[in-house]
N, C-alpha and C positions, 0 to 999 in steps of 0.2 A: 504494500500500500504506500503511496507517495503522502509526503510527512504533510500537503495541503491539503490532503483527501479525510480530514476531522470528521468522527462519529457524530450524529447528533448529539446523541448525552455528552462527548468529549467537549462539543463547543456549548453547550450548557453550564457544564461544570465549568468551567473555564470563563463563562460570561458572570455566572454567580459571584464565583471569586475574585473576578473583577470589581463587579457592583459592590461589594462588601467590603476589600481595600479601599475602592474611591471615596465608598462615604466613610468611614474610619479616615481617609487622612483629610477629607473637606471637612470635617468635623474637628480634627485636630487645627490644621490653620484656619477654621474660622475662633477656635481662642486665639489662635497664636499672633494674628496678624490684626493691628489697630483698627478700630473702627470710625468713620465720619459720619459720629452720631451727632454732632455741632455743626454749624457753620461759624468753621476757622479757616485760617489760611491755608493751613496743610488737610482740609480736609477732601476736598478736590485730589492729594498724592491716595491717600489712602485709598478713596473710593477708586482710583485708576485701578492701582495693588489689588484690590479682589474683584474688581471687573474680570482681569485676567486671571487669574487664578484660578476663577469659579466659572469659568464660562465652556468648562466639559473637558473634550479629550476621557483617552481610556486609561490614565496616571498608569504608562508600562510600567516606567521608574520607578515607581513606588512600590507597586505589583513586586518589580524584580527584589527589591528591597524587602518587601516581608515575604517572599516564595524563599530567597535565600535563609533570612532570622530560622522560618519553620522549619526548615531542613536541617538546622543546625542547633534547634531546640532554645532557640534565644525568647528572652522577654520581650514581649507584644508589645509595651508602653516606650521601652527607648525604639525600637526599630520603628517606630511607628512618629517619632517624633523625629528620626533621620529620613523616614520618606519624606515626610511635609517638608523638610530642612531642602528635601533631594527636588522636589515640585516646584518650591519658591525657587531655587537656582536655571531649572528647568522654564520655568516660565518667565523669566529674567531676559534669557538664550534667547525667546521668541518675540518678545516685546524688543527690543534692538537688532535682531534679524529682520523684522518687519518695518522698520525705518527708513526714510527716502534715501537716507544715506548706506542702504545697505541693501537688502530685497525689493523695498519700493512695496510692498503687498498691503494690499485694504481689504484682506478677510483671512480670520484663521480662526479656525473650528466653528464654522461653520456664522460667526458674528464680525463685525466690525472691528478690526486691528484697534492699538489701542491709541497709537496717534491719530487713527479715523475718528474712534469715539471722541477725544479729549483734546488731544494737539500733541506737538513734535518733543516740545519740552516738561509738559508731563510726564508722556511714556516713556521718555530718557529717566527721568527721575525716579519712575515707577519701579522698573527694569532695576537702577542703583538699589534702589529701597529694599527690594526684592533679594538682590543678594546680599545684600548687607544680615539681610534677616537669618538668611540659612545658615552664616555663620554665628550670630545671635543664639541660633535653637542649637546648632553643636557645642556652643560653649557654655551652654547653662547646665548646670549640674542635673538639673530631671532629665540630661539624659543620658546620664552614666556616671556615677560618683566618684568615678576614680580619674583623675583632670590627666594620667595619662592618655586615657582612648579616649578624651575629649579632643587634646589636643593634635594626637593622631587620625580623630574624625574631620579635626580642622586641616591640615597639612596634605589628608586625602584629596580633599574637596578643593583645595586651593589648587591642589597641583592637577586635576581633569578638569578646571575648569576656567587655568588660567594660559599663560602664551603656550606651555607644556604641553598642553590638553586641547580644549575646547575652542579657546579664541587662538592660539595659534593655528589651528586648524581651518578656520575662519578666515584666517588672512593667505593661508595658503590657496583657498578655496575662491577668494577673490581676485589672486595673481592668476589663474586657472581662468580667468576668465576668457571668450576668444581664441582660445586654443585649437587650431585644428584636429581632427583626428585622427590623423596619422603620426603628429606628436604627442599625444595621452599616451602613457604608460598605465598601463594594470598596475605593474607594484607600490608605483609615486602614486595614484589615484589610492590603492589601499591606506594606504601609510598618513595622507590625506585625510581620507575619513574614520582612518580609528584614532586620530585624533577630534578633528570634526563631532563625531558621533559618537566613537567606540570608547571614547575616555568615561563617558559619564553612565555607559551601561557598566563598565569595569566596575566603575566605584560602585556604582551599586551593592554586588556582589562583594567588593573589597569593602564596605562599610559594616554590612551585616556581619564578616567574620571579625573585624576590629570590635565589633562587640562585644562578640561571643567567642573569641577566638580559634582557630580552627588547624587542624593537622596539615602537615605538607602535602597530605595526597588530598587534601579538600580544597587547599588553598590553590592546587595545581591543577585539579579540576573544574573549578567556581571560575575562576582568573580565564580558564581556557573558552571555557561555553562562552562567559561575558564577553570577549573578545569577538566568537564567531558571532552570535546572534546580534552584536551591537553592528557589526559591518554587513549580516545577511540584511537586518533594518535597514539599513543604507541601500542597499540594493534594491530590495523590497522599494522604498519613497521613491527611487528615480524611476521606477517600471510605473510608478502610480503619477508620477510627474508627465511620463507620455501618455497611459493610456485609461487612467482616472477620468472621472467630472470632479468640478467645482461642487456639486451636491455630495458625494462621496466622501470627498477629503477633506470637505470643508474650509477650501483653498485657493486660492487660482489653480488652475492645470498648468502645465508648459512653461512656467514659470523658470524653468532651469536653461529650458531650450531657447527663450526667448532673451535671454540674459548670457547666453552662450556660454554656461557654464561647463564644466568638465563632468559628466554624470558616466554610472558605470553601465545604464542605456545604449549612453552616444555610444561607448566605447565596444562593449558585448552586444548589443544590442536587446529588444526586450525578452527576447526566450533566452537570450545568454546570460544575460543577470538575471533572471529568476533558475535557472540551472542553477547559478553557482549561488545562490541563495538558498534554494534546497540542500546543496553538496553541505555548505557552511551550517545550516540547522540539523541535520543530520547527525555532524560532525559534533555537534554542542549537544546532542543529546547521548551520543555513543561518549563523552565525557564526563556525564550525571548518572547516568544510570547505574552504575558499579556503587553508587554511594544510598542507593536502597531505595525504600517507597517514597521518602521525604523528597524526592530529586521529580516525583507527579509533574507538578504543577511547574517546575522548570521546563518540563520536557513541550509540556501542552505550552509553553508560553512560546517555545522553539516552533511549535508547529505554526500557533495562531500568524506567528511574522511573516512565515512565508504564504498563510492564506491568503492575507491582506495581499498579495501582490498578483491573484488568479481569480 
């Protein structure tokens, strides 16, 4: 059976556990993050900050963050206060991705971008506030008393989501721009995106064991799937970038192709990145499985990525 070919019950279960993390961590950041119950100055940042936050998506990150905790028998109350940590950085990434100076986009998940709803230098500020916060909820003692894996949870986060990680990946992704296709490289394009993308599925995965700490054959397993599935994802979004709608994704379409970015589309084209998004989910499931029943819900999460892209 091909890993997009999910049982009914499979994508049920799987939608359950979704629905149940997302309201467990929208329930956590809606204490977590300030509210504009007054007309003050800053209440205008605030309401941008959960405009975005709260306006959907299927919180994978989070997901990936407590499928990891479960496996590894960690406490529900900090992992669950490192998803929300892991969303507000997450939707930081999307609120300045979506900026004239950067995507140009006026719709993500399916509403209004957030310098569409509000203006440019709001959702700048939003976006800062936002990360600002995730390190806020790592550093507060309810979420792990011992201020080494505090600081270890901060120094994770710093480094998938700073030049090392995330935004370097970003700016490699914007030199990439215009590139013909016969100068794309497969390996420079991977390398590209597991920074891009693949930093912040890592941590994921690397967060939950800094928790709870975990063996070398865990840590070598967890590390590995996180790697494949964060760049199958990446595959997965550029198959959905050509052959998506806007109702679907909640997105513009072509948005990559139209901005002539370097995607692993252009370059495999769309049944060659979804091959090799299968190969790589596969791959991240024959890495969990050896670590027992707890590895479920990793495995379905392997499958559900490459659904999204058939």
């Amino acid at each position: 059976m091909l890993i997009a070919q999910m049982e009914a019950d499979e994508i049920q279960e799987l939608e359950s556990y979704f629905d149940t993390i997302s309201q467990a961590v929208e329930g956590e950041l809606n204490m977590l993050l300030p509210q504009a119950e007054d007309e003050t100055d800053d209440s205008r940042l605030f309401e941008a900050m959960r405009y975005s936050i709260f306006a959907g998506g299927k919180r994978v990150r989070p997901v990936l963050v407590m499928a990891t905790n479960e496996l590894l028998k960690g406490k529900t109350p900090r992992a669950l206060r490192v998803a929300a940590a892991m969303e507000a950085l997450h939707t930081y990434s999307l609120i300045h991705d979506d900026l004239p100076c950067m995507d140009d986009d006026d719709l993500r998940r399916g509403k209004p971008t957030c310098h569409v709803q509000f203006d440019e230098a709001t959702a700048l500020l939003a976006g800062d506030a936002l990360l600002t916060e995730a390190f806020s909820i790592l550093g507060d003692r309810a979420t792990h008393p011992d201020s080494t894996v505090r600081i270890d949870l901060v120094n994770l986060f710093s480094r998938s989501a700073g030049a090392a990680g995330m935004v370097g990946g970003q700016m490699i992704d914007i030199a990439s721009e215009g590139k013909k296709i016969e100068d794309l490289d497969q390996g420079a394009l991977a390398r590209l995106q597991r920074k891009k993308t693949g930093a912040l599925f890592s941590a994921c995965c690397e967060a939950a064991m800094i928790l709870n700490g975990a063996s070398k054959e865990e840590h070598h397993r967890l590390t590995s799937y996180a790697r494949n599935i964060g760049l199958a994802f990446q595959m997965v979004d550029d198959v959905l970038d050509v052959v998506g709608n806007e109702e679907e994704m909640g997105k513009r379409a072509r948005s990559d192709a139209d901005s002539g970015k370097a995607t692993f589309a252009t370059l495999l084209g769309v049944e060659g990145a979804r091959m090799q998004a299968n190969f790589l989910c596969d791959q991240a499931i024959q890495f969990v499985r050896p670590l027992g029943k707890g590895s479920r819900t990793l495995e379905l999460l392997a499958r559900f990525i490459v659904a999204r892209g058939h």
